[in-house]
N, C-alpha and C positions, 0 to 999 in steps of 0.2 A: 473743711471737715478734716476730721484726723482719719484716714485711710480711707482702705476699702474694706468694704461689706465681710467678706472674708479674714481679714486683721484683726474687725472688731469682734468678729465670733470664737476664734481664739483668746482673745484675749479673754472674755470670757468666761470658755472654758476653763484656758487657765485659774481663775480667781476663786470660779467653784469646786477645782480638786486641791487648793494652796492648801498646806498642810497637811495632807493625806500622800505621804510617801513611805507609811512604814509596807512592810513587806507583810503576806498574806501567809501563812505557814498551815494553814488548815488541809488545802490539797497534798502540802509535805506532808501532813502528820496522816492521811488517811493512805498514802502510798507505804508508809513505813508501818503501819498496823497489817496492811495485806499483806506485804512481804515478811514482816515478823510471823504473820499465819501459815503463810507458805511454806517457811523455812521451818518451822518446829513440827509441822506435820509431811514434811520430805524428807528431813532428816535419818539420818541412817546408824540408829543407835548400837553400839557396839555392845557384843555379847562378850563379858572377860572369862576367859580362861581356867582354871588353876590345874596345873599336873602338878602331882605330887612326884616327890624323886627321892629314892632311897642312894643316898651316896655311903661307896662302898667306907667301910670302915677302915683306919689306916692298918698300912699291910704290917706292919710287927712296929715292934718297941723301938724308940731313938739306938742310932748304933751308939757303940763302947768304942770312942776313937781313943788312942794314947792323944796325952799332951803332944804340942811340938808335931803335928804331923805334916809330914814330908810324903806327900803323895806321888808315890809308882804305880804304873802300870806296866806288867810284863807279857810281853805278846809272844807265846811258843807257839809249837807246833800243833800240841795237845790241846791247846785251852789258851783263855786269860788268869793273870793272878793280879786282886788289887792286893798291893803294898804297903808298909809305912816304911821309909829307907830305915829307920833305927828298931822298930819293933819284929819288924817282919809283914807275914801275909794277912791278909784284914780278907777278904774275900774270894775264896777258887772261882773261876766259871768256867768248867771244861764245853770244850765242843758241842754243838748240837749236830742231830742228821743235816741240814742245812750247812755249819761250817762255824763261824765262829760264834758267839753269842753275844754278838755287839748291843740288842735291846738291857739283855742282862746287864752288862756295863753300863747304858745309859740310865738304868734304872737304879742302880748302885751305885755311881756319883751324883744323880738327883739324892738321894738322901744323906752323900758325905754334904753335897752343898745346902744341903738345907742346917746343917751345924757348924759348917766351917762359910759363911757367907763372905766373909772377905779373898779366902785362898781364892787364887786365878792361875797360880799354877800348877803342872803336872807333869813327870818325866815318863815318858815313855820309854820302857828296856826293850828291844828285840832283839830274840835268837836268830842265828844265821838260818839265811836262804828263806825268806817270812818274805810271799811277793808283795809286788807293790801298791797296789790293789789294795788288797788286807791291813798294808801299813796306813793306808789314808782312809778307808771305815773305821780302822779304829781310833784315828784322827779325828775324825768326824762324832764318832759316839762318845769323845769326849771332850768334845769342844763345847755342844750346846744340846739342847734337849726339846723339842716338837710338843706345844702340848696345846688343845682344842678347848676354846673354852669362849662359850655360846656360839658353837657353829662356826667359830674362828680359829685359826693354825696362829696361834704365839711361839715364836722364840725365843726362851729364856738361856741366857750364858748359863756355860759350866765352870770347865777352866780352858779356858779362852790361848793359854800361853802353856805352848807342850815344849818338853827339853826333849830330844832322840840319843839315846845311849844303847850300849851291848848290854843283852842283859846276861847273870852272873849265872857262871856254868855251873 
């Protein structure tokens, strides 16, 4: 005989599922319809927003710079003066109760740098006995400018490259 009892019932078996090896997808498709159901009614649809925002209007007209400018800053006692070495004074900013008005100067070379976008440099004039302190704020308010924009601190350059001289009595 060819085998045992057991051999031959396999075998069989085998002969009557030959050809019956594709895969059954029915149970996948009924497990992917419930979770597709699941998922569209747990889902957690988002409510949008919209605020509206009045942004302020720009503060005055473009400045009137001369050609050729050659930008100073003069640091006294009394105050600041922005400069053009060949024209003269472009801007006063006297003291405030607090002490120099260094916002002011930051605010006033943000819109020399908004028309002169390549300039990087600036000389800084200072009268005698101006501590040192005050020489590096106003260092500092004219180096670069602080500005928030979505909840975010950006540092945008100003002029980056200060020359230190005496300024003219």
């Amino acid at each position: 005989m060819s085998g045992s009892a057991f051999a031959r019932r396999q075998a069989r078996n085998h002969a009557r599922y030959k050809g019956r090896n594709d895969i059954n997808i029915v149970p996948m498709l009924d497990i992917f319809t419930i979770l597709l159901f699941f998922l569209i009614f747990t889902a957690v649809f988002s409510k949008t927003n919209i605020v509206e925002m009045n942004l302020p209007a720009r503060s005055s007209a473009p400045l009137k710079l001369p050609d050729g400018l050659i930008l100073e800053v003069v640091l006294r006692k009394n105050g600041i003066v922005v400069q053009d070495k060949n024209t003269g004074p472009l801007q006063p900013l006297p003291n405030t109760a607090s002490g120099y008005d260094f916002d002011g100067l930051t605010a006033y070379l943000t819109r020399v740098k908004a028309q002169v976008p390549d300039d990087k440099t600036v000389t800084l004039l200072l009268e005698q006995d101006i501590p040192y302190d005050t020489i590096i704020g106003a260092m500092d308010a004219m180096r670069s400018v602080e500005n928030v924009v979505g909840g975010k601190s950006i540092r945008a350059e100003l002029f980056p490259q200060i020359a230190l001289g005496d300024a003219p009595t």
